[in-house]
BAVO-118864 format. One record per residue (C-alpha): residue in one letter; x, y, z. Coordinates in steps of 0.5 Angstrom, whole numbers, plus 500, padded with zeros to 3 digits. Each point is the difference from the previous one (the first is absolute). Layout:
BAVO-118864
AXYZ;...
***
This chain:
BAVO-118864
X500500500;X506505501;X501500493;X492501498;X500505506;X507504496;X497500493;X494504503;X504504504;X504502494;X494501496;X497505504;X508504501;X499500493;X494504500;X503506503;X507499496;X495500493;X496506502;X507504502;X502498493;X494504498;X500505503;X507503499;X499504493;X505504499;X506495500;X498492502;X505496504;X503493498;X497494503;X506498502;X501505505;X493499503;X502493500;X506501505;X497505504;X494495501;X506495502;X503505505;X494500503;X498493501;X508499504;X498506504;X495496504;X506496503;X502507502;X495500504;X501493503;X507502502;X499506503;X495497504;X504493502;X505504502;X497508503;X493498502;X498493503;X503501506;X495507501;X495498505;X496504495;X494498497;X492501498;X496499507;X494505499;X502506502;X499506495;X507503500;X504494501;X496496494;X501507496;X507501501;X502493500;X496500492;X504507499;X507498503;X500492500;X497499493;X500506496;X506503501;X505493500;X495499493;X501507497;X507500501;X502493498;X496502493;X504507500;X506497501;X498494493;X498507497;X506503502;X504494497;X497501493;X501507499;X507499500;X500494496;X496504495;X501508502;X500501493;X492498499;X497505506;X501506495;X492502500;X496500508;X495495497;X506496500;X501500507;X493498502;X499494495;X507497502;X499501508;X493497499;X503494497;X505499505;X493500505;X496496495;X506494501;X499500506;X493499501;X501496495;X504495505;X496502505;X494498496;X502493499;X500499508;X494502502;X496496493;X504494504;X498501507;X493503498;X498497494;X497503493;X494503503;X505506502;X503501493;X495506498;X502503506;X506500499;X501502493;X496506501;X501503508;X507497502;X504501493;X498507499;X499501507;X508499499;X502503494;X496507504;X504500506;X506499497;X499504494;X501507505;X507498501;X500500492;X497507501;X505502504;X505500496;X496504494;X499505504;X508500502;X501499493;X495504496;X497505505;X503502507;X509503500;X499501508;X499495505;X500494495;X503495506;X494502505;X495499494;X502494498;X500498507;X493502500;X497496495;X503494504;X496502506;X495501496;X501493497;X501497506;X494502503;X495499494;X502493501;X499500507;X494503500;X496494495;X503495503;X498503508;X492500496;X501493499;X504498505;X498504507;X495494503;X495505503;X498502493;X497493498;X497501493;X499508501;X507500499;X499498493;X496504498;X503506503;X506497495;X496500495;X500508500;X507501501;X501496494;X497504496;X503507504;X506497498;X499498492;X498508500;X508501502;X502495496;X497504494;X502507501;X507497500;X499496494;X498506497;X505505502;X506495498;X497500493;X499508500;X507501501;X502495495;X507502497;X497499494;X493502500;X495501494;X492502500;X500495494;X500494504;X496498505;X499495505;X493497497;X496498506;X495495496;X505495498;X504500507;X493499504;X498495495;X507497501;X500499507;X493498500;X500494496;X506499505;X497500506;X495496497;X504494499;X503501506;X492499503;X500494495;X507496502;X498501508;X492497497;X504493496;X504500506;X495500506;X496494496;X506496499;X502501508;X493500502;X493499495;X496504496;X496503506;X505503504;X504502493;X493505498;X499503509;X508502500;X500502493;X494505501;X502501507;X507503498;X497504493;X495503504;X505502506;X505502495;X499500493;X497508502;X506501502;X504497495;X495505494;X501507504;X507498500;X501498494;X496505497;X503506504;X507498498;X498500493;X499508500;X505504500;X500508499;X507501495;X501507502;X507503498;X505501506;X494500504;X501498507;X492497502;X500502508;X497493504;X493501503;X498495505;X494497496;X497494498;X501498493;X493502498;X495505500;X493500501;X495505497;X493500502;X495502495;X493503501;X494496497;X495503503;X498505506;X503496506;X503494496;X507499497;X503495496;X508499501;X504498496;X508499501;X506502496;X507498500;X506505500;X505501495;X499503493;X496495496;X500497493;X495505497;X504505503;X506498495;X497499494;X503507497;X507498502;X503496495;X498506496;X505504503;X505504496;X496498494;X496503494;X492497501;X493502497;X494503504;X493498498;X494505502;X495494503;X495505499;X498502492;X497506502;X502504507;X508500498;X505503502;X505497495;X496500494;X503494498;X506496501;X506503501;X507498501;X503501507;X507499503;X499498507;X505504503;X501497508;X497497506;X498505505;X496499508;X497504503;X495501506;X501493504;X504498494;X494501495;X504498494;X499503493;X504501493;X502506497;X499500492;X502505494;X493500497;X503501493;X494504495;X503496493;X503495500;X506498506;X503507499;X500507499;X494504505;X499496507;X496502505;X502496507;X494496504;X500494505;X498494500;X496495505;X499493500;X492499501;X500494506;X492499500;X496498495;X502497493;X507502501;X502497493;X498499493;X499493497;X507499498;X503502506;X502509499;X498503507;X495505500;X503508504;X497506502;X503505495;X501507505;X502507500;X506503502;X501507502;X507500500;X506495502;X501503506;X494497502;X503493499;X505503507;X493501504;X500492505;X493505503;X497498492;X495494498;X497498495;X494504502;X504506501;X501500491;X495500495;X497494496;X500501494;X498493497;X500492499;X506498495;X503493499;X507499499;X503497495;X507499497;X502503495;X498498493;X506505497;X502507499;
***
């Protein structure tokens, strides 16, 4: 069974690997070092094990139910000899390959794959001692639950590197409290056994905060690429779809597993059990991890926020219906990207109320964000053809509704620009321009 118990815990390592290799637009790594990374990690669990044969057994310090012990044993017992030994293997493989770290979003992805072997290893215990009913768990609270604690010691070092030129030391020592005690704190929720069942719960929650962070990280890291480009974009549809259908087959494997441990019936109460307690999480996660607001040199603050936000719309007097939203920029907001720095053609919807008159070509210049980061793109609206006379407007993706024609052009709203100087004005929204009128973008059939 070890073996069996190995293959799926390299599976679900491979998830987060995979969806590193995707969202790293700019300048994709080789496998290898992934790989290598991956290795580092999974040695580092020994680490773990000598600090605590040598340093630690011999403490008299253990769980017993009292809430500050049991907290500071999950922060200084577990998370910090943990955090250090995975820092160390991270440590380990920047300088073997130091010449590969030439981006932020480099730092994160490699310390994360250190953190993933490592639950990788500590995986393939815990399936063995507790059997396959766990694996779905694991998969998707306890390997990112690792890779997020362990991806603030990464954060550390992109602000020592990218951001901060004083007090780098006590930043970086910072971000491993910080780590440390995350660490501490989900396993305390899980472990303190006056919380019982609550404590999970409250887990749960503090899962969620955390990929929050996770996501602000991710997404600073990627702002300031070395080699930014607004022309590409990490697409949110393909990665959710990616992790999905991952985590669906880790659903799938635990199932065949239970049926060949137990039977059918147990196979089918586990497997609900697991998605309906974990496969919420799993979505939001998945799908907040999936968006990311690209902004040039844009340092996204972090705010102590659930990945979700909930809107409740009125229906009737008295009566709301609510509805949910994931953060980050979605698909539809993306839509106008791939035509960045490019010629495209803007067809009026409208034959008859029209600003444009008919289709005109457009230069669609750059990608501007204003007030909460709204984005809109600037065009030169050209009189005749894709030169001469220009007039300048903005653009902005249409997110409700028929947001796209049958073969796929995106729908914007083409709005009035007083002045460039407006484009400086983070106070100004869309409703603060004129609507001009619906158009489709389209490539560019020509000059």
């Amino acid at each position: 069974m070890i073996a069996i118990y190995s293959l799926v815990a390299l599976f679900i390592a491979w998830i987060w690997v995979d969806y590193y290799r995707l969202i790293d637009i700019y300048e994709k790594e080789d496998l290898k070092y992934f790989v290598l990374a991956f290795l580092l990690g999974c040695a580092s669990v020994l680490l773990v094990l000598g600090i605590q044969e040598l340093f630690l057994n011999d403490l008299n310090f253990y769980l017993n139910g009292n809430f500050l012990n049991d907290l500071a044993f999950c922060t200084f017992r577990i998370g910090v000899v943990e955090e250090f030994a995975k820092f160390a293997a991270f440590g380990l493989a920047y300088v073997l390959f130091k010449k590969e770290f030439d981006e932020p979003i480099d730092y994160l992805a490699y310390i994360c794959t250190v953190a993933l072997g490592f639950s990788a290893v500590e995986n393939v215990m815990y399936f063995y001692n507790y059997g396959p009913q766990i694996i779905s768990g694991r998969a998707i609270l306890s390997s990112i639950g690792h890779m997020f604690f362990t991806s603030l010691i990464g954060y550390g070092f992109v602000l020592f590197k990218f951001r901060y030129k004083k007090f780098r030391m006590g930043l970086f020592a910072l971000f491993f409290f910080l780590s440390s005690l995350a660490h501490g704190v989900y396993d305390f929720l899980l472990m303190h056994e006056p919380f019982q069942g609550f404590g999970y719960i409250l887990m749960l929650f503090f899962f969620l905060y955390c990929i929050s962070f996770f996501a602000v990280m991710l997404n600073n890291s990627l702002n300031h690429s070395t080699f930014f480009d607004y022309s590409k974009v990490v697409d949110p549809g393909k990665v959710m779809r990616r992790l999905l259908m991952y985590y669906a087959a880790v659903f799938a494997i635990q199932f065949g597993l239970m049926i060949w441990f137990y039977n059918a019936v147990d196979a089918v109460k586990s497997t609900l059990l697991s998605f309906f307690m974990a496969g919420i999480v799993a979505l939001i996660s998945c799908m907040r991890l999936s968006r990311f607001k690209l902004i040039k040199e844009r340092w996204i603050p972090f705010k102590f926020e659930q990945p979700y936000t909930i809107h409740f719309h009125k229906v009737s007097e008295g009566r709301y219906f609510p509805t949910v939203s994931i953060d980050g920029e979605s698909q539809s907001d993306l839509t106008l990207t791939k035509y960045h720095n490019e010629l495209v053609e803007l067809l009026p919807i409208s034959t008859r109320r029209t600003y444009l008159g008919i289709t005109k070509k457009a230069y669609v210049e750059r990608k501007v964000f204003l007030k909460h980061d709204e984005p809109f793109f600037l065009v030169k609206v050209f009189e005749k053809g894709s030169s001469g006379p220009f007039e300048y407007l903005l653009l902005e993706v249409k997110r409700m509704g028929k947001t796209h024609t049958k073969v796929g052009d995106p729908i914007a709203g083409l709005l009035k620009l007083q002045s460039l100087e407006q484009l400086h004005d983070t106070n100004l929204g869309s409703k603060d321009f004129q609507f001009l009128e619906w158009v489709v973008v389209m490539p560019s059939s020509g000059s």
